[in-house]
C-alpha positions, 0 to 999 in steps of 0.5 A: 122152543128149540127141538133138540139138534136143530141148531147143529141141522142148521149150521150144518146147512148154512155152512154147506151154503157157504163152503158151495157159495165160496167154491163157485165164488173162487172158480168165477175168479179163477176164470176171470183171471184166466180169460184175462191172461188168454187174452192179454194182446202183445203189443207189436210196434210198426216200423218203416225204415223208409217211405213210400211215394206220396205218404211220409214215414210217420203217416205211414206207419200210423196208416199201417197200425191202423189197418193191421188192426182191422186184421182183428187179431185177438192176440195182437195189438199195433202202434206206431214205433217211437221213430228213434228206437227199434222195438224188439216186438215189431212187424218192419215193412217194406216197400220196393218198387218193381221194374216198370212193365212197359218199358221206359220211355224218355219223356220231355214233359215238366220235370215235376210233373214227370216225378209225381206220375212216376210213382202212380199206380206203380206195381210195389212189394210189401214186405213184412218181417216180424221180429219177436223179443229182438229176434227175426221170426218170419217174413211174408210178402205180397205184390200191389200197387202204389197207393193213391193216398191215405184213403186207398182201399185196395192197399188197405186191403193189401196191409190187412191180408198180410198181417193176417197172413204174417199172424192169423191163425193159418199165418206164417207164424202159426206155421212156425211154431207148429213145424207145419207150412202156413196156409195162405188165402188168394193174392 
């Protein structure tokens, strides 16, 4: 029933099959395991030594890792920092309000009515210095203006443009490690 030298035909093929089928069976695993080392995000807490008028530390610094992370940078992950400990892999903001443009003017309303509008729509400079395995590496800043609340989109938009200008792909770290400036878009 057998014709002479057909098993070894045979065998000579299904080990073919096999030697091709694990070959392409170890490169699909040999890429899944390097497309999940490509993309493994590191994680960058957010840090705010002080606050901002009309926002508490904590909500501000959950508000911030919140709207870097619509930056969608695929290498890069955002959380809140633990308040007690400064992480060596963080963005630390910060907010300083500019000299008032118009000048000052002595005002006799209510004291309490007098402090909550101080703060309103007052020009600011964010700042964000990021630090890398406890080390500063770059800073970038931006002017705004005091955000009316959690719900602000302009200084939303504020805290996204910085993060992609502190880690995008034409940002001041890329410029960095390639000894080139960086490259910002409009203010």
């Amino acid at each position: 029933m057998d014709r002479p030298g057909s098993s070894k035909l045979f065998c000579g093929v299904r080990s073919a099959r096999i030697g091709l089928l694990a070959r392409l069976l170890l490169a699909a695993v040999v890429t899944l395991f390097a497309a999940g080392i490509a993309t493994a995000a590191q994680t960058l807490h957010v840090e705010v030594p002080d606050g901002l008028p009309g926002f508490p530390r904590a909500d501000l610094q959950r508000f911030l890792a919140l709207h870097m992370a619509e930056s969608r940078l695929p290498d890069w992950r955002f959380e809140p920092a633990p308040i007690k400990d400064t992480a060596p892999d963080r963005v630390e903001w910060k907010f300083k309000l500019n000299p008032y443009a118009g000048g000052e003017v002595r005002s006799f309303g209510r004291p309490r009515t007098a402090a909550s509008n101080f703060a309103a729509h007052r020009p600011i400079t964010i700042e964000a210095r990021l630090y890398l395995n406890g080390e500063y590496q770059t800073l970038v800043e931006r002017q705004a203006v005091t955000p009316d609340g959690p719900n602000d989109p302009e200084f939303a938009a504020a805290v996204v443009g910085i993060t992609q200008n502190l880690l995008g792909s034409q940002g001041a770290l890329r410029a960095i490690e390639s000894g080139r400036r960086p490259v910002y878009g409009p203010r």
